[in-house]
Backbone as CSV, one residue per row, in Angstrom:
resi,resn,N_x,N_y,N_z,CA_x,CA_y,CA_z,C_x,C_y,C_z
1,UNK,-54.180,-220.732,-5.925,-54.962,-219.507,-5.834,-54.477,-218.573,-6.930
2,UNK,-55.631,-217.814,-7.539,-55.004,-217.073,-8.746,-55.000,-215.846,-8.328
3,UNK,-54.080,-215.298,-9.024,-53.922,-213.419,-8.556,-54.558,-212.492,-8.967
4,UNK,-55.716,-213.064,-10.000,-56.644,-212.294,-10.527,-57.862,-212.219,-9.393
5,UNK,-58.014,-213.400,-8.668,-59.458,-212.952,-7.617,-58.601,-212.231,-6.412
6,UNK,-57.306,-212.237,-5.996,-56.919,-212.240,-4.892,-57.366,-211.163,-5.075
7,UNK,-56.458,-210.023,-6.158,-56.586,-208.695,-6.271,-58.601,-208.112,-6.222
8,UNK,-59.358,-208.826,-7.152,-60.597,-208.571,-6.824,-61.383,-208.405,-5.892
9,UNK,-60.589,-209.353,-4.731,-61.784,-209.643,-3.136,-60.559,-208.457,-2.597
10,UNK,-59.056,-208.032,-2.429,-58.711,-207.697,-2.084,-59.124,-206.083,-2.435
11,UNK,-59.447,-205.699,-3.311,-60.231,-204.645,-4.133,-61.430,-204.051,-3.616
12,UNK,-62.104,-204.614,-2.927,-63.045,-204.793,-2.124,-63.044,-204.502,-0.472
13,UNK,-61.699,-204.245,-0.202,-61.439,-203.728,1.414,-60.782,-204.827,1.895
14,UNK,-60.814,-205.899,1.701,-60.746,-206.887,2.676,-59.213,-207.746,2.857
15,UNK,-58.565,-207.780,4.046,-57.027,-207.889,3.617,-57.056,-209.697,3.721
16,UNK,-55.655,-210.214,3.866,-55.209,-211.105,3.585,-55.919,-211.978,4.665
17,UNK,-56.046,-211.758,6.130,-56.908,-212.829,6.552,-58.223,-212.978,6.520
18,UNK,-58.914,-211.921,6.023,-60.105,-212.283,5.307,-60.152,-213.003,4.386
19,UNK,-59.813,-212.708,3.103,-59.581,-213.971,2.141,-58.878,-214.941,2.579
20,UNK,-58.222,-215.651,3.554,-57.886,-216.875,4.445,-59.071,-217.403,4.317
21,UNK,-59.955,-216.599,5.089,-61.487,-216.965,5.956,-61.832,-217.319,4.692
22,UNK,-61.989,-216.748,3.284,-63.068,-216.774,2.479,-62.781,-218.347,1.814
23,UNK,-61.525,-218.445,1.738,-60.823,-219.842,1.120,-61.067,-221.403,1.728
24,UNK,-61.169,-220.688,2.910,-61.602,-221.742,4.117,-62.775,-222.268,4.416
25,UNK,-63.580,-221.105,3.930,-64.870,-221.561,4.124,-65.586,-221.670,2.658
26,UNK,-64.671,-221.862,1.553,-65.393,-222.127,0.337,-66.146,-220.664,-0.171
27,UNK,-66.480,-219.769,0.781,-67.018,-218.109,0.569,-66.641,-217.570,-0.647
28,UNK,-65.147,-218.531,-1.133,-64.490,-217.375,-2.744,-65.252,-217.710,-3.504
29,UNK,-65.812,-218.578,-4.269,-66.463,-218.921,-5.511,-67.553,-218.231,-5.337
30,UNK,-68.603,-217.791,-4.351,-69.984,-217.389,-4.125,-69.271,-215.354,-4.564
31,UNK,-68.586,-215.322,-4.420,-67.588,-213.946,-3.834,-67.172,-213.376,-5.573
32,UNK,-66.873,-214.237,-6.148,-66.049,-214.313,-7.274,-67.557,-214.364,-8.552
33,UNK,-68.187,-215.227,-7.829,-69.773,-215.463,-9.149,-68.931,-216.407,-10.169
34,UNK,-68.324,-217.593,-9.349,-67.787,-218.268,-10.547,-66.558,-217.836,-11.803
35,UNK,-66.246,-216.911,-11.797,-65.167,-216.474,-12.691,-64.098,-217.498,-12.825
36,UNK,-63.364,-217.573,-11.401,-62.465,-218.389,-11.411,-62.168,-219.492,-10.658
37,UNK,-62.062,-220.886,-10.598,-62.058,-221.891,-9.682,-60.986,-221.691,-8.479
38,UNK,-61.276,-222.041,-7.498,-60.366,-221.581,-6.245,-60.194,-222.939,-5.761
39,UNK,-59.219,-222.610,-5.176,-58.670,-224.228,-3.760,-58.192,-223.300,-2.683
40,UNK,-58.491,-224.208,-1.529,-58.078,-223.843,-0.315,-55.913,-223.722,-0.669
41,UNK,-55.367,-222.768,-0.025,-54.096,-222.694,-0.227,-53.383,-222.380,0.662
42,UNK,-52.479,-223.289,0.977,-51.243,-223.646,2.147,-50.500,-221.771,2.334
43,UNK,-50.938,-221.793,3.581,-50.392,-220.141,4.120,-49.214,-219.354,3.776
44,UNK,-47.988,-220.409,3.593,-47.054,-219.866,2.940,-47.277,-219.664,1.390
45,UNK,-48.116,-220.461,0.436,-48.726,-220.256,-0.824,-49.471,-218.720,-1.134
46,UNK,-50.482,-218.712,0.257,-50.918,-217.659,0.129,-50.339,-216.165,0.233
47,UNK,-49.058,-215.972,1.519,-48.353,-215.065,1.440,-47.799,-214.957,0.549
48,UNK,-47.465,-215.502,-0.667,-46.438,-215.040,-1.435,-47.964,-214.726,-2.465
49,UNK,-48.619,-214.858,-2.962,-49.689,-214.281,-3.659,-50.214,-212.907,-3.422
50,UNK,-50.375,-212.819,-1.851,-50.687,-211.161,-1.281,-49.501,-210.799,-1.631
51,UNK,-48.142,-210.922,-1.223,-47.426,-210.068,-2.032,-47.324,-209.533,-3.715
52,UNK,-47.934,-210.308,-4.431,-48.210,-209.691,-5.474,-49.325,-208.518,-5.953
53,UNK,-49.844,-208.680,-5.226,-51.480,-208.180,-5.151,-51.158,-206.542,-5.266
54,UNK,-51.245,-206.097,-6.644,-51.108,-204.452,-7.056,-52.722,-203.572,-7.226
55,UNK,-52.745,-202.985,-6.544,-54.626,-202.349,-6.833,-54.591,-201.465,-7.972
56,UNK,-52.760,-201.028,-8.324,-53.415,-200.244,-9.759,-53.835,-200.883,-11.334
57,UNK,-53.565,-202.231,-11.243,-53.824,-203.197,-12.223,-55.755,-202.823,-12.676
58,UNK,-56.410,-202.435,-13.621,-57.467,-201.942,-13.632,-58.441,-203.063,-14.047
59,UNK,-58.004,-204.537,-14.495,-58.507,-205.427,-15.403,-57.803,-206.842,-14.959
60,UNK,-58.416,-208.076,-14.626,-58.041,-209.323,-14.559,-57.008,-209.561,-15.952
61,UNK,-56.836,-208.784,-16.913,-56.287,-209.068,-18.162,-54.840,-208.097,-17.699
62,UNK,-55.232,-206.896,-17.107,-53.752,-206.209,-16.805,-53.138,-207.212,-15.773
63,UNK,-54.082,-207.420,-15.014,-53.279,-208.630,-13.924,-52.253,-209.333,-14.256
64,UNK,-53.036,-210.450,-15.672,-52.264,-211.338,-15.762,-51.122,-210.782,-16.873
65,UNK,-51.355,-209.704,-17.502,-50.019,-209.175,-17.729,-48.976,-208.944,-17.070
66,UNK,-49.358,-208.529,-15.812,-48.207,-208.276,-15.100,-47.520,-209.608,-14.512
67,UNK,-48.268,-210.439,-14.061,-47.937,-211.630,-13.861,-47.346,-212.654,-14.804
68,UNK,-47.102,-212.524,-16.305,-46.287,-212.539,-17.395,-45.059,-212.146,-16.901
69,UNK,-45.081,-210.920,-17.197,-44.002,-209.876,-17.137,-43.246,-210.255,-16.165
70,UNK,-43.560,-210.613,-14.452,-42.676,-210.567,-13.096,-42.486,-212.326,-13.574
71,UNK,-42.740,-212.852,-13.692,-42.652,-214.353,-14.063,-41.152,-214.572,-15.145
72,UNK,-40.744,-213.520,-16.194,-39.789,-213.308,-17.025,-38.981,-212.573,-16.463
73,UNK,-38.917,-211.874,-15.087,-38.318,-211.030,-14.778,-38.266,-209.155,-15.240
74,UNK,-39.219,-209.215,-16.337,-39.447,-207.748,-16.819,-39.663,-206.636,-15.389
75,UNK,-38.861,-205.957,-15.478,-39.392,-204.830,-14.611,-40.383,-203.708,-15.299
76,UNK,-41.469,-203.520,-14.547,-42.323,-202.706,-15.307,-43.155,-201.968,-14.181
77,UNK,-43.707,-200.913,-14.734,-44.445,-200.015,-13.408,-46.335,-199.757,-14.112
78,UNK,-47.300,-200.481,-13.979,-48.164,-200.142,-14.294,-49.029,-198.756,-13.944
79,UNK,-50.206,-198.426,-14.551,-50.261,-197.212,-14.743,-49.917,-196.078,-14.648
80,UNK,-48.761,-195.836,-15.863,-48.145,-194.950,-16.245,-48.242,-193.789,-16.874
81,UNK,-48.486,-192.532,-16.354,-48.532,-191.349,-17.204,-47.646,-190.889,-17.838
82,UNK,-47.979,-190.801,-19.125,-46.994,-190.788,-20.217,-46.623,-189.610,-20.277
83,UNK,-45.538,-188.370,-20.369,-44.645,-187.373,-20.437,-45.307,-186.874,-21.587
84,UNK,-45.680,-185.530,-21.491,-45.524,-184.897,-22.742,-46.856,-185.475,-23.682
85,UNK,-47.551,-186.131,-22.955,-48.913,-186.361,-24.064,-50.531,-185.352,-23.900
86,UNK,-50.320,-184.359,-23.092,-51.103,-183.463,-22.812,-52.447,-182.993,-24.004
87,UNK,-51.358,-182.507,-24.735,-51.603,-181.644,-25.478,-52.926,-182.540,-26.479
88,UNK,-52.985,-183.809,-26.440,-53.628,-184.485,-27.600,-55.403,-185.121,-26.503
89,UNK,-55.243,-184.754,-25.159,-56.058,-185.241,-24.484,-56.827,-184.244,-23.661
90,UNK,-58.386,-184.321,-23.345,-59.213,-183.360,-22.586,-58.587,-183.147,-21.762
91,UNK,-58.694,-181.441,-21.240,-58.142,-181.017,-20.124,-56.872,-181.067,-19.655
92,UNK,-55.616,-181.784,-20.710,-54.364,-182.089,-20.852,-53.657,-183.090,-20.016
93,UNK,-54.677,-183.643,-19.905,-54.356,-184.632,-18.566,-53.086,-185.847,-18.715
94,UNK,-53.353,-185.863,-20.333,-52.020,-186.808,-21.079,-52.763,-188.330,-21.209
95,UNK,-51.917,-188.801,-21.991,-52.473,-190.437,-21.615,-51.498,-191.350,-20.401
96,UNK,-52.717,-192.269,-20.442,-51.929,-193.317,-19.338,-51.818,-195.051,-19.988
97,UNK,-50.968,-195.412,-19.537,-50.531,-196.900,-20.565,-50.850,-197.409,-19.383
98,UNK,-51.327,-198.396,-19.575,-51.600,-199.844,-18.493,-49.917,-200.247,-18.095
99,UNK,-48.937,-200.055,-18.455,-47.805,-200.397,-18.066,-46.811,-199.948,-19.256
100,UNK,-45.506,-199.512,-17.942,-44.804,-199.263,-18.963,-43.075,-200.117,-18.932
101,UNK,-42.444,-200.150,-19.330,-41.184,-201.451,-19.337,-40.564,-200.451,-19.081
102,UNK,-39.729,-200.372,-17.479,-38.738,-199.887,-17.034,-37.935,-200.013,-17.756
103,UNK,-36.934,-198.514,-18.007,-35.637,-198.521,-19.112,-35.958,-198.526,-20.251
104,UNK,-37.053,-199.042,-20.473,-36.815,-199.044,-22.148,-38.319,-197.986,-22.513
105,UNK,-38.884,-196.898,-23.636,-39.362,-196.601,-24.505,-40.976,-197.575,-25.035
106,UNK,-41.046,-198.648,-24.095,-42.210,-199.660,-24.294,-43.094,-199.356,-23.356
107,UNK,-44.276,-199.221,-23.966,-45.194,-199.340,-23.026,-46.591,-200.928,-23.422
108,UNK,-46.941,-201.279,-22.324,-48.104,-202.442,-23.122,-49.456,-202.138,-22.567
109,UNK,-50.061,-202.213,-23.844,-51.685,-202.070,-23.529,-52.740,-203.501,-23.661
110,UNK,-53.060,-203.740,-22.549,-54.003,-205.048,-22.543,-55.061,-204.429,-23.330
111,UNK,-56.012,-205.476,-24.128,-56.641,-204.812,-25.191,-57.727,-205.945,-25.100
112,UNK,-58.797,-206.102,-24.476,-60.469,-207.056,-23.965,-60.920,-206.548,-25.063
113,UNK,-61.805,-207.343,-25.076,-62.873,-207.780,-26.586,-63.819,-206.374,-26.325
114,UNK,-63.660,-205.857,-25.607,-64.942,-204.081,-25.295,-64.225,-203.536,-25.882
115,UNK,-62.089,-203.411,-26.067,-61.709,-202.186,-26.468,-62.381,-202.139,-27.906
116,UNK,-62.854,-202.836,-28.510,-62.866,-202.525,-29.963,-64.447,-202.687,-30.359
117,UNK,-65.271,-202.723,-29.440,-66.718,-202.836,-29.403,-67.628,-202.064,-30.688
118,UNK,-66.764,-201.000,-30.750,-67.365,-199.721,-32.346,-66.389,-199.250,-32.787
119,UNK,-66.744,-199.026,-34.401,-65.381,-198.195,-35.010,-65.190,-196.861,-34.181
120,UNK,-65.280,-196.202,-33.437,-65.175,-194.941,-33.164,-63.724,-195.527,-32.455
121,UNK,-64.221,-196.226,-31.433,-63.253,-196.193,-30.280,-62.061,-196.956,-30.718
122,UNK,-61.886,-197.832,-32.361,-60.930,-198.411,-32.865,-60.230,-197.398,-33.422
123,UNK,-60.954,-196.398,-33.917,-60.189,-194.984,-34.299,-59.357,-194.804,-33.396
124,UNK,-60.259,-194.128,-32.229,-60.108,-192.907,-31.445,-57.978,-193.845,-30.545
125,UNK,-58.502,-195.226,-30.584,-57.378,-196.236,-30.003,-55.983,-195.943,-31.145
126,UNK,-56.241,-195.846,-32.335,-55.143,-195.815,-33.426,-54.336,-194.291,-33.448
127,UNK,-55.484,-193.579,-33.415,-54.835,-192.047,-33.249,-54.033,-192.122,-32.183
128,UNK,-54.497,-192.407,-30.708,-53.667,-192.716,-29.872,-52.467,-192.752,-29.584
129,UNK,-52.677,-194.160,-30.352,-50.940,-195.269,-30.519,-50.269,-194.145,-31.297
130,UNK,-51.165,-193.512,-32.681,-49.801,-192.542,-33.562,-49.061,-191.375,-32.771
131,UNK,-49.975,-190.663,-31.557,-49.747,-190.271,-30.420,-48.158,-190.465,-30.117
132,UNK,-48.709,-191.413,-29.031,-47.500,-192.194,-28.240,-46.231,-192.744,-29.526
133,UNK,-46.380,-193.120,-30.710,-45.339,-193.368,-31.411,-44.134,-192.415,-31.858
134,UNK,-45.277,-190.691,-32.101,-44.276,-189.413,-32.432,-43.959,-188.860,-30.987
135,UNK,-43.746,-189.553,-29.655,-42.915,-189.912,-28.861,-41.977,-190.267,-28.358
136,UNK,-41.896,-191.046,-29.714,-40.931,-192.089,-29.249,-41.455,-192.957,-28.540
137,UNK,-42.411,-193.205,-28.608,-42.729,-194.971,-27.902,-42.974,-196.451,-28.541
138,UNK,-42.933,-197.574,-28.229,-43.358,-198.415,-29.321,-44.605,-198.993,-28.351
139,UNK,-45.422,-199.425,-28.772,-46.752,-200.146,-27.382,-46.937,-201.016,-28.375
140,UNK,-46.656,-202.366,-27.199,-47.373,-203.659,-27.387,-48.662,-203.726,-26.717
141,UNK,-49.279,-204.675,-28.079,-50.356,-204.614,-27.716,-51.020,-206.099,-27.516
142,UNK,-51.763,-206.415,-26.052,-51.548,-208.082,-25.454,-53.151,-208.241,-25.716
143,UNK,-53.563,-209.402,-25.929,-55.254,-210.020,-25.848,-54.905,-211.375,-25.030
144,UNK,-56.398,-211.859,-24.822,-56.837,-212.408,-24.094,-55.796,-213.877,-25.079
145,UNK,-55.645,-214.155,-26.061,-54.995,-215.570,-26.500,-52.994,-215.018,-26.019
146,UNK,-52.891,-213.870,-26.011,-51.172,-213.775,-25.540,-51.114,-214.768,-24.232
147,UNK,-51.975,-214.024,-23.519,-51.913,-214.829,-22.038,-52.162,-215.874,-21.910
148,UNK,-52.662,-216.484,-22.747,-53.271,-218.401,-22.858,-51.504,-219.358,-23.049
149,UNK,-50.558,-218.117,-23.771,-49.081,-219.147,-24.377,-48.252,-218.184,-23.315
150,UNK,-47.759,-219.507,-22.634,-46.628,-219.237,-21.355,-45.139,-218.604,-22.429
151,UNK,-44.850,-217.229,-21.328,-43.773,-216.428,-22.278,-43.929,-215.778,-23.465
152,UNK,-45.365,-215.745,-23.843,-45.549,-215.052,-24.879,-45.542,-213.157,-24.814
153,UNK,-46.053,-212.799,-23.527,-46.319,-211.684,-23.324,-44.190,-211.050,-23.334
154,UNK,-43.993,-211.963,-22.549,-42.103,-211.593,-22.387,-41.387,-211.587,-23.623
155,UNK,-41.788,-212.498,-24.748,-41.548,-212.647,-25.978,-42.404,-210.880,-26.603
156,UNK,-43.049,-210.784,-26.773,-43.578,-209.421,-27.357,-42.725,-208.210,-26.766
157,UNK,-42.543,-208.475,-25.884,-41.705,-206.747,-25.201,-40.082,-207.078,-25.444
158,UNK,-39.147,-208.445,-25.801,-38.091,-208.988,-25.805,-38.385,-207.864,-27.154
159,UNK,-39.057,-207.904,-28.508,-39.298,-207.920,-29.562,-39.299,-206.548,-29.774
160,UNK,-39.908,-205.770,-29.068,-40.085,-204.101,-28.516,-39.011,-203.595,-28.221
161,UNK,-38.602,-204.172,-27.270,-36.988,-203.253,-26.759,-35.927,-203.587,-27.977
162,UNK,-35.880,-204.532,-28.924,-34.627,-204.599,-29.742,-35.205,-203.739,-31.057
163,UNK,-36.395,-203.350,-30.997,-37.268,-202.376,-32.267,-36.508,-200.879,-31.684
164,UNK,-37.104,-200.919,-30.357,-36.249,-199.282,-30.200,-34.847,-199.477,-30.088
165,UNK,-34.078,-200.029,-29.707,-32.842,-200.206,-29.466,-32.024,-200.168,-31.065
166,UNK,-32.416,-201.419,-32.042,-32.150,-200.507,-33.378,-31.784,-199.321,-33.889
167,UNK,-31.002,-199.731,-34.616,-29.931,-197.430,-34.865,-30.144,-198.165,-36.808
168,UNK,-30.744,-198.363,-37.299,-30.379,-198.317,-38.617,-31.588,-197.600,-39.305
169,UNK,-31.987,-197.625,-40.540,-32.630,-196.899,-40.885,-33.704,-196.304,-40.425
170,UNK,-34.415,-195.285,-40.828,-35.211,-194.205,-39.779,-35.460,-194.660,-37.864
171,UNK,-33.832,-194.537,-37.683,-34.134,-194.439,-36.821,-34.600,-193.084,-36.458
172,UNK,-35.192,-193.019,-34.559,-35.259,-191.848,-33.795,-34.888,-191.787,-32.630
173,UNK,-33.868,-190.727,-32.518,-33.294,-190.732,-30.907,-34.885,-190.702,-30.082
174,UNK,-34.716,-192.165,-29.128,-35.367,-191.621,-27.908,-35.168,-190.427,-26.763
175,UNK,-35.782,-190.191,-26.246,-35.811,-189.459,-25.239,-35.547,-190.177,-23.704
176,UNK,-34.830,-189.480,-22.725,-34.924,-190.541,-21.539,-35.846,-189.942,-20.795
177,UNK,-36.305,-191.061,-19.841,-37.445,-190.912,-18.886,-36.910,-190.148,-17.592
């Protein structure tokens, strides 16, 4: 069972012995519209899946980021409001990172084939990042082929934390959280 529909049907109101029912009776695929292939799954299989099941994940792509990430052991807290980014956003509301890497200055942004749909919003995405960088932040940034190579997503943030962690040339003191 994948943790991308769990969270979807679970998204939907319906707790863990409902989706039992839905698995059981073949109901997920009709439920799902085909997205993702399902199998019936042994109860202890399934409890440990509802325990993963986060509703602030906004995207089957943040999903499986996070499911990267807890798979490597990364501790990370998804949707994160970023400190101090007010000032650059309507109504000062700040920005928010799809996740950010506990302890460290990283944040990662899952990035679907819509984020970049028109130049505006490839702009409006770059200003952003320069944003969050005179922060002090570094953001990785994951697509749909990161998640296809097992450890790749853990490999990109391994790569992040030793970028900020670096003290040699221009460096910048971070700030702590």
């Amino acid at each position: 069972m994948d943790v991308v529909s769990w969270e979807e049907v679970e998204s939907r109101g319906l707790g863990a012995r409902d989706v039992r029912r839905l698995v059981a009776t073949g109901e997920w695929t009709r439920l799902r519209r085909g997205w993702f292939a399902t199998r019936a799954a042994a109860d202890d299989e399934d409890a440990q899946v509802v325990e993963q099941i986060d509703r602030r994940h906004e995207s089957p792509g943040e999903t499986l980021t996070a499911l990267q990430l807890r798979l490597a052991g990364v501790a990370y807290e998804p949707q994160f409001d970023v400190p101090d980014s007010g000032q650059w956003t309507p109504a000062g509301r700040g920005y928010r990172a799809d996740v950010r890497v506990i302890g460290h200055n990283v944040l990662i942004e899952f990035d679907g084939k819509v984020t970049y749909e028109n130049g505006d919003s490839v702009f409006q995405e770059k200003k952003r990042e320069d944003h969050l960088r005179s922060l002090g932040w570094i953001v990785v940034r994951v697509v749909w082929s990161d998640l296809k190579i097992p450890g790749r997503v853990a490999t990109l943030v391994r790569e992040a934390v030793a970028q900020v962690t670096y003290k040699g040339p221009g460096y910048v003191r971070m700030r702590t959280l």
